[in-house]
N, C-alpha and C positions, 0 to 999 in steps of 0.2 A: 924407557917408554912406559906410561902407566898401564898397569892392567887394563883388559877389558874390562872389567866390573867395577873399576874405580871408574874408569870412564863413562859408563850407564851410571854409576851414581848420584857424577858431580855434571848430570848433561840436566841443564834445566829442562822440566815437562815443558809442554805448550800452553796449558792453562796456571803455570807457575808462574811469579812474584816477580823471580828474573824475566821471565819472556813478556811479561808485560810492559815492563820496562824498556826493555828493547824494543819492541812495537812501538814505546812511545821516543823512543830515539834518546832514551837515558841509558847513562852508565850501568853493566850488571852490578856495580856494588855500591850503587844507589843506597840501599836500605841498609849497607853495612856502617853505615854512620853511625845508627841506635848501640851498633855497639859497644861507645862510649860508655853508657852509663855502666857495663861491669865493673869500671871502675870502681864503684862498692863493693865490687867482692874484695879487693886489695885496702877497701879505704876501713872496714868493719873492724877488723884487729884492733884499730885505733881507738876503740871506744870499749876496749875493755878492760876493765880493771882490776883484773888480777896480777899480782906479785912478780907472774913471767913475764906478762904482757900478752898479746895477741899474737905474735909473730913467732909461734911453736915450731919447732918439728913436724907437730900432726898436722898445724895450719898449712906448713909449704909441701907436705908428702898427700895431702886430701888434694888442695888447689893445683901442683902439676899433673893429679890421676886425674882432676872431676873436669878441671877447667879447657882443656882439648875437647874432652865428651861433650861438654856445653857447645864448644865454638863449630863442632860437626853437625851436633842436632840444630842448629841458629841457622847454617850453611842449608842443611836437610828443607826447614821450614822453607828459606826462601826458594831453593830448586825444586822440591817434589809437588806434587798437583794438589792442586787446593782442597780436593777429596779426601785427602789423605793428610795433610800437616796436622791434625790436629792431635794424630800420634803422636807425633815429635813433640809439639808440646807439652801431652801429658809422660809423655819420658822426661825431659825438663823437670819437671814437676816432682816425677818420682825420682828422679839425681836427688834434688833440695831433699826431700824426705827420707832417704836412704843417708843421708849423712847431716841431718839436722840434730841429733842429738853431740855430736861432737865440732859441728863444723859452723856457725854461727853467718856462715858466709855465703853460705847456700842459701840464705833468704831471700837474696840477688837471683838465683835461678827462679825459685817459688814465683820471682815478680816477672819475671821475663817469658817464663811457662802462661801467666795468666794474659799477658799481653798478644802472643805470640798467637791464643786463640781465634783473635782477630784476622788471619792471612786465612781464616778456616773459612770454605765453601760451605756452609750447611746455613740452614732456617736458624732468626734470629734468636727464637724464644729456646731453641737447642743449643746456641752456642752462648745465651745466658744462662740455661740452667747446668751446664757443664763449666761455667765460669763457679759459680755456685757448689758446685760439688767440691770443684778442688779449694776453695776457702773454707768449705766446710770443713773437710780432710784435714789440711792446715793448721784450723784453729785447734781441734782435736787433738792432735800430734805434738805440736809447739805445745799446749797445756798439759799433756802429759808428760814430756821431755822435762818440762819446767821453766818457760820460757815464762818472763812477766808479760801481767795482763795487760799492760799496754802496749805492748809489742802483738801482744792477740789482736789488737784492734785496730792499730797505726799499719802491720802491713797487709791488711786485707784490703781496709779502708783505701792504699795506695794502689795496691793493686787494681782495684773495682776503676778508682777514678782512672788510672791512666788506661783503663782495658776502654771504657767507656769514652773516652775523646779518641783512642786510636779507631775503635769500630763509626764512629762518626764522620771522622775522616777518610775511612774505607767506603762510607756510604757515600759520599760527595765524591770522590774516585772513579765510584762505578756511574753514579749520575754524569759528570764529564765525559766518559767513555761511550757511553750511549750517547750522549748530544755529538760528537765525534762522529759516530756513526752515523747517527739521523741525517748529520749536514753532508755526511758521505753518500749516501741515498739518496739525499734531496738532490744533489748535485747528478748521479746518473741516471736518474728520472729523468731529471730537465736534461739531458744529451739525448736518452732515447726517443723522449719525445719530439726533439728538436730532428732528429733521423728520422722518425715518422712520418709527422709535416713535411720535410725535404722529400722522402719520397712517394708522398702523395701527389706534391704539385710540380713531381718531377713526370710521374703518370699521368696527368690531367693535362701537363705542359705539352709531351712528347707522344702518348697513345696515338689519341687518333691523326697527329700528323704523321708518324710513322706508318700507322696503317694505309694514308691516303696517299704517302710517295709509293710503298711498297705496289699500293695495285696501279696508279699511274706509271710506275717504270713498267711493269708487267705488261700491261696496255702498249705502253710505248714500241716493247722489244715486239709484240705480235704484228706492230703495225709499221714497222721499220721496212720490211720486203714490201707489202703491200701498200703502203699506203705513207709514205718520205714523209709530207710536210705536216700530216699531224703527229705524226710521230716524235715530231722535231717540236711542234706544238703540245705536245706532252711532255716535253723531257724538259723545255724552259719554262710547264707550268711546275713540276718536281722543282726544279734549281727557284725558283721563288717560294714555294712553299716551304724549303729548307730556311732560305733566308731568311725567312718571317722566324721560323722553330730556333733558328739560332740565335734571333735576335731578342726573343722570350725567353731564352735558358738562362742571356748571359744579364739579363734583367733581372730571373728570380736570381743568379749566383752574387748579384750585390746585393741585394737586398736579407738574402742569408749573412752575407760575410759582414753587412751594415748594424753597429753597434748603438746601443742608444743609455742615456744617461742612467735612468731609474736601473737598467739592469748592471749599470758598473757599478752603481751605487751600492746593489746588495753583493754583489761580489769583494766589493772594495772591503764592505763589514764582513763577512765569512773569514776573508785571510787576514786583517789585523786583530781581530776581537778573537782568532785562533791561536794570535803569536798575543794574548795578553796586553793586545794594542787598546785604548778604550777609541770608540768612531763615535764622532758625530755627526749629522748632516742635516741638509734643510731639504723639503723636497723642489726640486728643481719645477720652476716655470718654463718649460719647454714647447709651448703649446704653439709661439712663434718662431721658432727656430726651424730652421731648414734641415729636413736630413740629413743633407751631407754635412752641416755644419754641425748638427750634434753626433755625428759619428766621431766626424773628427776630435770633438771636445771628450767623446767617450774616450778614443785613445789616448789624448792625454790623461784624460784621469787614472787610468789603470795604469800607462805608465809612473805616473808621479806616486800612486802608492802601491806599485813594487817597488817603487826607492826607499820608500817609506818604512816597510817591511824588510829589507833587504840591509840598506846600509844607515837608516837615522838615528837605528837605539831610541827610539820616542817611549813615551809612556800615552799619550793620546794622539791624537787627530781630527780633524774635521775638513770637510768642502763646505762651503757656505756659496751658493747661487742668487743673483739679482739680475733684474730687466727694465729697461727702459723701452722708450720706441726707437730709440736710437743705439742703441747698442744690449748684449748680453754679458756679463761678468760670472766671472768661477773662480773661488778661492780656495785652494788646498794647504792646509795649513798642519803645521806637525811640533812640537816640543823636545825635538831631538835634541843633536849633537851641532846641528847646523855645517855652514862651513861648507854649503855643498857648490861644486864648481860649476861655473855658467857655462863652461863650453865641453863637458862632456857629450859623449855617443845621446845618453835618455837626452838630457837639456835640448841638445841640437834637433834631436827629433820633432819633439815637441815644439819649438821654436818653427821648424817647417810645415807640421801641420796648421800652427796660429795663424803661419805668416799668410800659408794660402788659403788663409778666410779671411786676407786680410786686418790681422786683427796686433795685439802686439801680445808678449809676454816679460813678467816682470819679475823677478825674483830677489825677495829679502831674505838674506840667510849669514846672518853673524853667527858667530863662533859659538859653541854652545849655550844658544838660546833660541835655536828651533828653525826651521826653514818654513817661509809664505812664498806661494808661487800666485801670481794673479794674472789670469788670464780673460781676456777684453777684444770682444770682436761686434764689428758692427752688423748691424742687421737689413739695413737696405744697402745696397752694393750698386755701381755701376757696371753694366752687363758689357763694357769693356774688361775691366778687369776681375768680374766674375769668367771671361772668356779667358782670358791672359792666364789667371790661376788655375781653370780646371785641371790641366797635365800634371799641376803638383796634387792638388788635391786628390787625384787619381793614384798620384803614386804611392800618398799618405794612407790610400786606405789599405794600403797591402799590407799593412803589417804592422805593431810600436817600433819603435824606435827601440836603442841600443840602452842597456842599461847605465846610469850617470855612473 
């Protein structure tokens, strides 16, 4: 079993490298990929040309001491808090300098120490002017040791540029992470305020009929002994003013539960442009369209891109919307994998919500080259089978359908 203090060592902080990672639902050794390029500390030997060669005694008894202490302090940077790595890197830094006069291979750490600067928590102009220091240091040290001059210049020069595209990349990181957030915000804004409104015109619904059964029962019961038939005459005006209260609750509860196009449409963009989907869309003409018929067309839409999202592998997407006076058209179209089957759980559902508008649905979807789904309903209906269809329509709005 590892010690306890190996265990607090190797437990990532919450504001570390790893935990970020993990928050983002990546692997914790995500970042151990960079450490490929030590491969230079093995590959250095090669280039030098002296009589033994590079491949000394001292070169393999320095690289089995130094080269563990590298791979701890690299392990350190990414687990310890961002307050604090940039110890670890200047330890890094001091390994290469503590054995730059015999070890040639340590330049490899010097580059990784100035990189490593980058996973540092602190103000920009501090973590350039301590980029700074340790080249400065560097140059110093290698010129006294005896290093040539163009080796003074070649790995500062390398170091600078690669510290400088990696903290670039850290800045777009943190930018992403906040846009993450915002649309996490955005999103429980609009719930609470969507709670709000419910229970305002859940109040303005139910108050004052509540209050006027409450005293008409009261009324009722004083007047029960004395007085039968209004009594009786109170208690059947309570039993109709209930009915009216419940006939306005179960009004506003569709029209809450009632979804409409423009708002799938920004939802649609949140979750594909999250998963590196690119959306596009037209803005929908919806201005003749029937409520219940654009709720229904909304479920289709969020059905079709969580398929989208879930099983297409697409790299884009789009809805594209058109209107006649005869009909309304919706096209959801994607660049996936295609191949998707006509008679799945989502397909079926969606097929029953079209059908009971009357309308049809079409689906083109070859084999890896993308899936179009075209959906076409008319717009004047005969109030036969607007009557014939309500029951499914009704039953469509409870809920999407099954995923394809």
């Amino acid at each position: 079993m590892m010690p306890a203090f190996l265990a607090r060592w190797f437990t990532p902080a919450p504001d570390s490298g790893v935990a970020d990672d993990l928050r983002c639902g990546k692997s914790p050794w995500a970042d151990s990929v960079h450490l490929l390029w030590s491969v230079w500390i093995f590959v250095t030997p090669l280039f030098d040309q002296g009589t033994d060669g590079g491949y000394t005694r001292t070169w393999w008894l320095l690289t089995l001491s130094s080269y563990p202490v590298f791979l701890l302090l690299f392990a350190r940077i990414q687990l310890a808090s961002r307050r604090t790595t940039h110890f670890y890197a200047w330890a890094m830094a001091a390994l290469c300098f503590a054995l730059l006069r015999w070890y040639p291979s340590s330049l490899s750490y010097f580059v990784y120490a100035c990189v490593m600067l980058s996973h540092c928590r602190m103000p920009l102009r501090v973590r350039l002017a301590q980029l700074l220091a340790l080249n400065a240091m560097f140059a110093v040290l290698a010129w006294r040791v005896g290093y040539p001059v163009a080796l003074l210049v070649v790995i500062p020069a390398s170091a600078m540029g690669v510290s400088a595209i990696v903290m670039v990349e850290s800045v777009y990181k943190e930018k992403d992470a906040a846009l993450r957030l915002s649309q996490d915000e955005i999103r429980r804004l609009a719930v609470l305020a969507e709670r709000e409104r419910i229970g305002r015109d859940l109040h303005d619904l139910l108050g004052h009929t509540l209050s006027l059964v409450t005293l008409k029962s009261e009324l009722a019961r004083k007047l029960a002994l004395v007085d039968p038939p209004r009594a009786q005459r109170e208690m059947e005006e309570v039993e109709r003013v209930s009915r009216h209260a419940l006939t306005e609750v179960r009004a506003a509860v569709t029209g809450m539960r009632r979804s409409d196009l423009a708002a799938e449409l920004v939802s649609a963009r949140l979750m594909l442009e999250a998963s590196n989907i690119a959306f596009g869309a037209d803005a929908p003409a919806t201005c003749e369209l029937p409520p219940d018929a654009e709720a229904s067309l909304a479920l289709v839409l969020r059905e079709a891109v969580t398929n989208i999202h879930r099983h297409a592998r697409a790299t884009a997407a789009r809805v594209d919307f058109s209107s006649s006076p005869e009909g309304f058209h919706m096209r959801i179209s994607d660049n996936g994998r295609g191949g998707l089957a006509a008679h799945g759980n989502g397909i079926s559902g969606m097929r029953e919500r079209v059908r009971a508008l009357g309308g049809t649905l079409t689906i083109d979807s070859p084999a890896r080259r993308g899936t179009a789904l075209d959906v076409a309903i008319p717009l004047q209906r005969s109030p036969k089978s607007v009557e014939r269809d309500a029951p499914v329509a009704s039953m469509a709005l409870s809920g999407p359908g099954g995923v394809a």
